[in-house]
C-alpha atoms as a printed R data frame, in Angstrom:
    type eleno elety resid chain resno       x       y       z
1   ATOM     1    CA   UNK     A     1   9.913  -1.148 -13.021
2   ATOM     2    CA   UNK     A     2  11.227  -4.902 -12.302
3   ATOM     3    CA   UNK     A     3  10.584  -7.601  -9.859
4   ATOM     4    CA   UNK     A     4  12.098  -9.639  -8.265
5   ATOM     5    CA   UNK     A     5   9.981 -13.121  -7.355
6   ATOM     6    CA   UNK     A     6   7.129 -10.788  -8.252
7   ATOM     7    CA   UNK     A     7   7.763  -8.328  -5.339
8   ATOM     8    CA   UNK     A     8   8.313  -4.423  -7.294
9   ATOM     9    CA   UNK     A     9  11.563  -3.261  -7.012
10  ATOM    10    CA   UNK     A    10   9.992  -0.427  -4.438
11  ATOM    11    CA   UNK     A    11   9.079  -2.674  -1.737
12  ATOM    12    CA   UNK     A    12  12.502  -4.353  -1.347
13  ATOM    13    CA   UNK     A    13  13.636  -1.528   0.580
14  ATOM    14    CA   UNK     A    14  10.454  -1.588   3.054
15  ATOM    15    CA   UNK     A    15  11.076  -5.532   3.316
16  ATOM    16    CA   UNK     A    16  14.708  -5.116   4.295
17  ATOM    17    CA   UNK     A    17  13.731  -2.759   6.757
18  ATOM    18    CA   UNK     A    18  10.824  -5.177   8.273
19  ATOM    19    CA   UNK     A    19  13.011  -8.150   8.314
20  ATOM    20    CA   UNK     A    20  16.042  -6.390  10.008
21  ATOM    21    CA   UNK     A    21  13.923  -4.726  12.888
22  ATOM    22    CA   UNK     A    22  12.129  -8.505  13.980
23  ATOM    23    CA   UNK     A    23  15.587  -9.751  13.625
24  ATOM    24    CA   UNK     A    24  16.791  -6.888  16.067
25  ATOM    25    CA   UNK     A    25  14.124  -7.380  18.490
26  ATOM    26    CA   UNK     A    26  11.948 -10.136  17.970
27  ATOM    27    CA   UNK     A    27   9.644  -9.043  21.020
28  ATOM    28    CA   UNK     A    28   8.837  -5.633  18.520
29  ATOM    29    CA   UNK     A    29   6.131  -5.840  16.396
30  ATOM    30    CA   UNK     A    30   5.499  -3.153  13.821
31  ATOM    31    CA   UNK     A    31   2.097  -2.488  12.754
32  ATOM    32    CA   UNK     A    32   0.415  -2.061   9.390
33  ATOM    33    CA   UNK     A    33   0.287   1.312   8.115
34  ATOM    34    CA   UNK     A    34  -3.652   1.599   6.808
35  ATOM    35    CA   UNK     A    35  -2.683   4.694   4.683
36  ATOM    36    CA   UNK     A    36   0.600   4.204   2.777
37  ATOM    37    CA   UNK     A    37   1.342   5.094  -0.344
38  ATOM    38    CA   UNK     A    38   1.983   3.102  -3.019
39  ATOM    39    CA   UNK     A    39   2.938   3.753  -6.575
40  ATOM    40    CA   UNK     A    40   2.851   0.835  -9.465
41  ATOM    41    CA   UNK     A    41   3.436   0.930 -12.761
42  ATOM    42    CA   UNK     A    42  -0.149   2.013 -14.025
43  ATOM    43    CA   UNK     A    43  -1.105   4.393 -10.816
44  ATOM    44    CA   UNK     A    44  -0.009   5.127  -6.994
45  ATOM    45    CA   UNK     A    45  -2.435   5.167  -3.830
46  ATOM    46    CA   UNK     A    46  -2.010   7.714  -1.429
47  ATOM    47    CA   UNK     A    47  -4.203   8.466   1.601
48  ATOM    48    CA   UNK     A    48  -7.754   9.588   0.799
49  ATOM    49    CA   UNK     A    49  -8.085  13.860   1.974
50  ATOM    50    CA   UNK     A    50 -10.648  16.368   2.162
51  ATOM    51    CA   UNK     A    51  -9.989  18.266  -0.824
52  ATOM    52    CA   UNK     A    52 -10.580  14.955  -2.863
53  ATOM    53    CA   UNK     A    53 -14.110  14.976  -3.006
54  ATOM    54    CA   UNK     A    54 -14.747  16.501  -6.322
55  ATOM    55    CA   UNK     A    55 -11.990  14.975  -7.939
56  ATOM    56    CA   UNK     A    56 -13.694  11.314  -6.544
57  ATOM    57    CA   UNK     A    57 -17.347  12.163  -6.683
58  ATOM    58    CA   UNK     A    58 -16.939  12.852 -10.566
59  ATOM    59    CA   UNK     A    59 -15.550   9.031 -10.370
60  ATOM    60    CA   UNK     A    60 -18.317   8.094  -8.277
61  ATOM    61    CA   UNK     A    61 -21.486   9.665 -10.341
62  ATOM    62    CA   UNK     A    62 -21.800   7.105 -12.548
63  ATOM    63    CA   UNK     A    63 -24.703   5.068 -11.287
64  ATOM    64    CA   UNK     A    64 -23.066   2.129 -13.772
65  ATOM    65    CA   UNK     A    65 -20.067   1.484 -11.135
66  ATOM    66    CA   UNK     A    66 -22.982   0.730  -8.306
67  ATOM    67    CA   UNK     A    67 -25.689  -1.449 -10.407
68  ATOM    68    CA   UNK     A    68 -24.387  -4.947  -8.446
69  ATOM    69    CA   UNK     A    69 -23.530  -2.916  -5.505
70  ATOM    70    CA   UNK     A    70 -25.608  -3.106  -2.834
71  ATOM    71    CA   UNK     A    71 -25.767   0.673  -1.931
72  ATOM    72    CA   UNK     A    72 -26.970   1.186  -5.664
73  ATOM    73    CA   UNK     A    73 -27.659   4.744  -5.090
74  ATOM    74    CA   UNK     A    74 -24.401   5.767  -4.289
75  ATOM    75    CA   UNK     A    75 -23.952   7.954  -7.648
76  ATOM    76    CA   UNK     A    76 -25.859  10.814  -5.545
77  ATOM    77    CA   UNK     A    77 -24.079  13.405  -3.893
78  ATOM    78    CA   UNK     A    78 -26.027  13.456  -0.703
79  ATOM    79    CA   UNK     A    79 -25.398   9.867  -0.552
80  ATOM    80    CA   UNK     A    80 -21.657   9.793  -1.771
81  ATOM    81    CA   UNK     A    81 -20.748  12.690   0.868
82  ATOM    82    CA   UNK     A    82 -21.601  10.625   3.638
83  ATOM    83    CA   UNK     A    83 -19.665   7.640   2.399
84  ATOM    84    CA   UNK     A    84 -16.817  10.271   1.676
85  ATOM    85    CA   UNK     A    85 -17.513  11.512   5.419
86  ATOM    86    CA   UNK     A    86 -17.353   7.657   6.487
87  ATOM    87    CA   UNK     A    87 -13.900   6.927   4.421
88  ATOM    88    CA   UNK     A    88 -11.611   9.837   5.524
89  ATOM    89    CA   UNK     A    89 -13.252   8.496   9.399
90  ATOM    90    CA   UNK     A    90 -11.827   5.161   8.364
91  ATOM    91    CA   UNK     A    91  -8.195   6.053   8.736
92  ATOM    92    CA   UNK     A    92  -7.783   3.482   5.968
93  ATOM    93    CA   UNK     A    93  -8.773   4.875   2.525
94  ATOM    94    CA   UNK     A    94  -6.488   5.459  -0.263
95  ATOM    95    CA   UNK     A    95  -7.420   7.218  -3.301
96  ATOM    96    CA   UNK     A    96  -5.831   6.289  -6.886
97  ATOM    97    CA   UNK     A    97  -4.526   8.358  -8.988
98  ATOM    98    CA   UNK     A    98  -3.304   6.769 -12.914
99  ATOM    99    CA   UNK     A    99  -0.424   7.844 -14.717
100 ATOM   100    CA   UNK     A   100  -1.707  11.144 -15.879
101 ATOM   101    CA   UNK     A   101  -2.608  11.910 -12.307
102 ATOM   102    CA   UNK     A   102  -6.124  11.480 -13.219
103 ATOM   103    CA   UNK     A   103  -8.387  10.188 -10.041
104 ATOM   104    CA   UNK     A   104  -9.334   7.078 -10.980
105 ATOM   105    CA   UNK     A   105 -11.253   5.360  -7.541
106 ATOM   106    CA   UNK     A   106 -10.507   4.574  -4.187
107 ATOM   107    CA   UNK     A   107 -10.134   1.646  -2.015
108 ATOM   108    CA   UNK     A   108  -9.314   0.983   1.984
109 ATOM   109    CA   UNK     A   109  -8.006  -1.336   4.267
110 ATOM   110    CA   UNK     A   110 -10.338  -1.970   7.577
111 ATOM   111    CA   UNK     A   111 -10.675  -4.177  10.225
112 ATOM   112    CA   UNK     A   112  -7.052  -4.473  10.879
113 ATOM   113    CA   UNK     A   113  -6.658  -7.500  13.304
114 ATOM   114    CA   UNK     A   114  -3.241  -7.770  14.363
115 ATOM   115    CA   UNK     A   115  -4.172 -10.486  17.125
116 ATOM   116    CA   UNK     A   116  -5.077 -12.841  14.038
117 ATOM   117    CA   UNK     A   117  -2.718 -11.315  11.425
118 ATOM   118    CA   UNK     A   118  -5.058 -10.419   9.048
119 ATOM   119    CA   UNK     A   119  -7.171  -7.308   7.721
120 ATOM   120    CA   UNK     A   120  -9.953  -6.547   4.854
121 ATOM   121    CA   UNK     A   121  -9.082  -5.091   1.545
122 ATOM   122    CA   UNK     A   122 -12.644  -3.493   0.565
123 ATOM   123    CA   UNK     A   123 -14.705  -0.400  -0.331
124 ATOM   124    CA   UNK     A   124 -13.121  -0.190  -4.135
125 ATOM   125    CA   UNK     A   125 -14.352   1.226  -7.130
126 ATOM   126    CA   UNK     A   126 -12.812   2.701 -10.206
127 ATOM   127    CA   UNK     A   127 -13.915   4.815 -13.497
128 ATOM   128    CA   UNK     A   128 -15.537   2.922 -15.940
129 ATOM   129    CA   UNK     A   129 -12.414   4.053 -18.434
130 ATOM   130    CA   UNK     A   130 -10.283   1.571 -16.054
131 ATOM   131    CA   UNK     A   131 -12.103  -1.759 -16.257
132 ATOM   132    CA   UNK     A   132 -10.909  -4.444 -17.591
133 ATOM   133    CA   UNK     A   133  -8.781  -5.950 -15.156
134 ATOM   134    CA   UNK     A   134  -5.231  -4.127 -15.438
135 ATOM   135    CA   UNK     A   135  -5.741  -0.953 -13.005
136 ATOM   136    CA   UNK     A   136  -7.556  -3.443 -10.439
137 ATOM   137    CA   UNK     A   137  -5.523  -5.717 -10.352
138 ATOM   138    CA   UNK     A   138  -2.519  -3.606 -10.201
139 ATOM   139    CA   UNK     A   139  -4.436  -1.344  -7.094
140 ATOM   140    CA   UNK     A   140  -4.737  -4.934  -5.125
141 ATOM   141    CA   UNK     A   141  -1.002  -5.818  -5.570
142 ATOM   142    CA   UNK     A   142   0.038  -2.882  -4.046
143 ATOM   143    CA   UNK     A   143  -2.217  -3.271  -1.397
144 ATOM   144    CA   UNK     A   144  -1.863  -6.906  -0.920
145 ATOM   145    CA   UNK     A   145   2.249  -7.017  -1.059
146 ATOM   146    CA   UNK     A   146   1.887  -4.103   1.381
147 ATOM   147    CA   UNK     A   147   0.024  -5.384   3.597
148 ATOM   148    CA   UNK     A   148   1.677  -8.786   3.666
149 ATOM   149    CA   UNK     A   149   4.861  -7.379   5.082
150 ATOM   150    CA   UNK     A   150   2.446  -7.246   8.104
151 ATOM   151    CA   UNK     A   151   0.010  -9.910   8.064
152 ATOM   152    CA   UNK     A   152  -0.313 -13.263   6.670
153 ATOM   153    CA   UNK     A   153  -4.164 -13.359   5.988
154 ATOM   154    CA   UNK     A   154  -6.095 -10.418   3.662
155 ATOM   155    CA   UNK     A   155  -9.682 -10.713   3.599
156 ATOM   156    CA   UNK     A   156 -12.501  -9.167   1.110
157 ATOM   157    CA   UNK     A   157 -15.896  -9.107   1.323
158 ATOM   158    CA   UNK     A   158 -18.109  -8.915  -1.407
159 ATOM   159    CA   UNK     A   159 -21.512  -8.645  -1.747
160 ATOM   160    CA   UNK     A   160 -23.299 -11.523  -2.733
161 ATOM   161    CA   UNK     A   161 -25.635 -10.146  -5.695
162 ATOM   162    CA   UNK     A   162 -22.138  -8.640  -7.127
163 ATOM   163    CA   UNK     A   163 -20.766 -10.831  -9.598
164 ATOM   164    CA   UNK     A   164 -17.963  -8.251 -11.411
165 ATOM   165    CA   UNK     A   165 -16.719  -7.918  -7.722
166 ATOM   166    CA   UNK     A   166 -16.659 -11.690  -7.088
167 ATOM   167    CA   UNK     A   167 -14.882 -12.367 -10.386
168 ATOM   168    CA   UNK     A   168 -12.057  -9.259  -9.827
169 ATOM   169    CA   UNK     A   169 -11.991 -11.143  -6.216
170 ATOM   170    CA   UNK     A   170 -11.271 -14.294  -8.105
171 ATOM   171    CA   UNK     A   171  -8.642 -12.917 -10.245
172 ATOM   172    CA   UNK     A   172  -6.368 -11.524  -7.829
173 ATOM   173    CA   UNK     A   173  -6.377 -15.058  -6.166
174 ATOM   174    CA   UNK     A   174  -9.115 -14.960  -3.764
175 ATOM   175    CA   UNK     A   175 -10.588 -18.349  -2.394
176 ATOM   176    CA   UNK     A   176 -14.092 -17.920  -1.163
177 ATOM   177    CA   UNK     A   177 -14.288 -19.686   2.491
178 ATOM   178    CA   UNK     A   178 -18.005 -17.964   3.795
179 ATOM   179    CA   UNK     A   179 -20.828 -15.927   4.407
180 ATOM   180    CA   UNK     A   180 -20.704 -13.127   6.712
181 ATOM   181    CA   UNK     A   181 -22.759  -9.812   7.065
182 ATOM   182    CA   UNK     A   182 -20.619  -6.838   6.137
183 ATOM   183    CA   UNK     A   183 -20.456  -3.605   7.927
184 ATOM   184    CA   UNK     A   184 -23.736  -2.611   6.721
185 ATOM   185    CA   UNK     A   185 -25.359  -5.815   7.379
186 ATOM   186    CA   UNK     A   186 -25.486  -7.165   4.065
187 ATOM   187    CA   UNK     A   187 -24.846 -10.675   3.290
188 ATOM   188    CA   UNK     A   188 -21.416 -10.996   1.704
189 ATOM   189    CA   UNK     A   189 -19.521 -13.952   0.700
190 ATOM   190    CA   UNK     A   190 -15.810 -13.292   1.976
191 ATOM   191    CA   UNK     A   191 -12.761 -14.389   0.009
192 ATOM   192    CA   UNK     A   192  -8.923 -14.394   1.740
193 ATOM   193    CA   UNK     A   193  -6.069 -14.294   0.233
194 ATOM   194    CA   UNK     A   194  -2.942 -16.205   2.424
195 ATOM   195    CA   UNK     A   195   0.548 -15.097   2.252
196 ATOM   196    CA   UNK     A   196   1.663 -17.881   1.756
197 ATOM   197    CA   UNK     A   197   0.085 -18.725  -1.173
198 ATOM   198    CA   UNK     A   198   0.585 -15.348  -2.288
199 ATOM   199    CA   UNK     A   199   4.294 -14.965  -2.801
């Protein structure tokens, strides 16, 4: 797939279209679509549905992916189906799926803000057999370049005892700029990502 100043070849189309409707109306304001999907190179998101919980809780059941994760237990079932129950509530989760259309993890935009142009990339995890760097990082570009033909802030936040999440944060181009509970309560450091430093 190519690029063109780093944008995929895919969302040129969905930019076009953005850019000719403000120019239309400039009044009209379209809003982010939380559950999109997305393919890359290395997987595609789609939107998270029932029949995905197997598939995802086999992902999920390794208590290795939650050791720096505050909800540590989430590698139970009992625990994992209420999180499932929480994320298809969401009406932002997006499952991923790699090239052999094996699920691989999950992520989900919330807290959409359109007022203040900005929303949180969060609640991700992947199989251990896609660390490293490549499959995350790919996951976030799709989700950050789609999300930036909307607004021109993306927060994440991550909890502060995580360190592999803080690092992946850093990565991708996150600046850490403070402390905030997250939706659980739990201190979290947050980290945004501008669009204009972005593209």
């Amino acid at each position: 797939m190519s690029s063109i100043n780093g944008i995929s070849d895919s969302f040129i189309p969905m930019l076009s279209v953005h850019f000719e409707v403000i120019k239309c109306n400039t009044k009209e304001k379209m809003l982010l679509d939380l559950q999109p999907k997305l393919k890359g190179n290395l997987l595609e998101l789609r939107p998270l549905l029932p029949g995905d919980f197997d598939d995802l809780f086999t992902v999920a059941s390794d208590p290795l992916i939650w050791e720096q994760h505050p909800a540590k237990n989430r590698h139970k079932k009992r625990i994992f189906e209420k999180y499932f129950s929480e994320s298809l509530n969401s009406g932002g989760s997006l499952i991923a799926i790699d090239s052999n259309n094996n699920v691989i993890g999950s992520s989900r935009y919330h807290g959409y803000k359109p007022d203040k142009s900005e929303v949180e990339i969060g609640w991700s995890f992947l199989a251990r057999s896609h660390w490293g760097g490549v499959y995350n990082k790919e996951m976030k570009q799709l989700m950050l370049q789609h999300a930036f033909n909307y607004v021109n802030s993306v927060i994440f936040l991550v909890g502060v005892q995580n360190i592999r999440s803080q690092r992946a944060v850093l990565k991708i181009g996150g600046t850490r700029v403070g402390i905030m509970p997250d939706a659980s309560g739990n201190d979290s450091f947050v980290y945004q990502i501008a669009k204009s430093n972005y593209f």
